[in-house]
C-alpha positions as CSV (number, residue, x, y, z in Angstrom):
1,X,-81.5,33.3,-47.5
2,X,-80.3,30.6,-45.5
3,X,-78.8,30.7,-42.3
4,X,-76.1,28.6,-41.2
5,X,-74.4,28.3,-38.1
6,X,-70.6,27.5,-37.2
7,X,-69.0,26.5,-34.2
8,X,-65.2,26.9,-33.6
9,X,-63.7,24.2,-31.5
10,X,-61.9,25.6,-28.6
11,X,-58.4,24.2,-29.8
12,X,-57.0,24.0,-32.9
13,X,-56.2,20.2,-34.2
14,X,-53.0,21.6,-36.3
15,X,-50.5,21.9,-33.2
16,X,-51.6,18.8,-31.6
17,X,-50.8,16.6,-35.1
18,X,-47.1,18.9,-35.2
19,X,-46.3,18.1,-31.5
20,X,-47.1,14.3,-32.1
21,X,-44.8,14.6,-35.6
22,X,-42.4,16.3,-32.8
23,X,-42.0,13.4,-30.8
24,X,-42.3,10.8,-33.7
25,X,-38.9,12.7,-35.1
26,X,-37.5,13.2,-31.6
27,X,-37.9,9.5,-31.2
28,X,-36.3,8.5,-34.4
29,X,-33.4,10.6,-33.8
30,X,-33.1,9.2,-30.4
31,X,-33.1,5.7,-31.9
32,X,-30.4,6.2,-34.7
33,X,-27.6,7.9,-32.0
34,X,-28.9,4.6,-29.7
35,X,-27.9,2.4,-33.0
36,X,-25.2,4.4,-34.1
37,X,-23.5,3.7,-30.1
38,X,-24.1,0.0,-30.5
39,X,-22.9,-0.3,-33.7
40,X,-19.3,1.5,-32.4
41,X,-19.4,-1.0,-29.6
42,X,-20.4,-4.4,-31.4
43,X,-17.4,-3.6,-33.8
44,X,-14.9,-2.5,-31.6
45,X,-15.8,-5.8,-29.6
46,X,-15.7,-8.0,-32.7
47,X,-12.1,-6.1,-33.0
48,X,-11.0,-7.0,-30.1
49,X,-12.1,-10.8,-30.2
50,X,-10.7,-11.3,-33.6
51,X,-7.1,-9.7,-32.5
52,X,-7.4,-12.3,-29.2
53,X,-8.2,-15.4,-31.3
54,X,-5.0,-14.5,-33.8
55,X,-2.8,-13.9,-30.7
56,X,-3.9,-17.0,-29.3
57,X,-3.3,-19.2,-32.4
58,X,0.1,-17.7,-32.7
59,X,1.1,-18.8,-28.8
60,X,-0.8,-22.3,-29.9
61,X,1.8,-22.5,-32.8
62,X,4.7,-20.9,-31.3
63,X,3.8,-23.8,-28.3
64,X,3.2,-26.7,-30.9
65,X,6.6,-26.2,-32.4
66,X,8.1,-26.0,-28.9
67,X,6.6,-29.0,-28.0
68,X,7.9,-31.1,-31.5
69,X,11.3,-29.8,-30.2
70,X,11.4,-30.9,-27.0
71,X,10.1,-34.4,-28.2
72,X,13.3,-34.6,-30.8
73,X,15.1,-34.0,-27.9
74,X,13.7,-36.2,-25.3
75,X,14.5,-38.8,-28.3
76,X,18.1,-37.3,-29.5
77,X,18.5,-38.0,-25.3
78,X,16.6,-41.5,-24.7
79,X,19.3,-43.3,-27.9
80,X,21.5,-45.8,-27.3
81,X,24.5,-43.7,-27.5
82,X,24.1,-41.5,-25.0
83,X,22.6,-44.2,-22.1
84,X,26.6,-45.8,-23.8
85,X,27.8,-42.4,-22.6
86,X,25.9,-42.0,-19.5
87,X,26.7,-45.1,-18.2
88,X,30.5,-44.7,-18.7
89,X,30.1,-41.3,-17.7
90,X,28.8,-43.2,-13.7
91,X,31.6,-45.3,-14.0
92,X,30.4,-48.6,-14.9
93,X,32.2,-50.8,-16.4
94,X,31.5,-53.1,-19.9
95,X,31.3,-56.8,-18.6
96,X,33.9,-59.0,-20.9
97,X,32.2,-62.1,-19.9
98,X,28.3,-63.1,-18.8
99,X,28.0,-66.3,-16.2
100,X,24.4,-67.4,-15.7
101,X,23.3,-69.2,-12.5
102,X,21.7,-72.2,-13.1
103,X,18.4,-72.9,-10.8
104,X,17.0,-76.2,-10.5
105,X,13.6,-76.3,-10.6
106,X,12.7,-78.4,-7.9
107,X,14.3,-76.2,-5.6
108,X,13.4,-72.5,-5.2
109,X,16.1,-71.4,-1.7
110,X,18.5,-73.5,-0.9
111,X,20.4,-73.1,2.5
């Protein structure tokens, strides 16, 4: 007959390895709501950045077209025509006949 002798350890290694499983799952579930949240905000940032950047090339357009107008008009106002009109408009008068000076060239003032 042969004798053998057992010992039983004073804990049992079964709840240790589920409390560790525990905590790995806890973990894990802590790190998918983390993701989830910065998922929400990374889009609703990108959301908000894409709606700026159309909003600001509509006011680049809507200013580009404003600005090609105002230079038609700064040119419709800069013709000939209207400096015609302006200058009648100041009372000025058109000269019928041009008399030049003649300056001799040895002399610059005269007295």
């Amino acid at each position: 007959m042969s004798q053998t002798l057992t010992l039983n350890p004073p804990f049992l290694i079964r709840p240790r390895l589920n409390l560790n499983l525990k905590l790995f799952w806890g973990l894990i579930l802590i790190s998918i709501i983390f993701l989830l949240v910065f998922y929400v905000f990374q889009v609703n940032f990108l959301t908000r950045e894409t709606y700026l950047i159309q909003n600001s090339e509509e006011k680049l357009k809507e200013i580009t077209q404003e600005n090609e107008n105002l230079e038609i008009e700064f040119s419709k106002s800069n013709s000939l025509a209207n400096l015609e009109k302006y200058l009648s408009n100041q009372n000025f008068e058109k000269a019928s006949s041009v008399k030049y000076i003649k300056i001799l060239e040895s002399e610059v003032v005269t007295k």
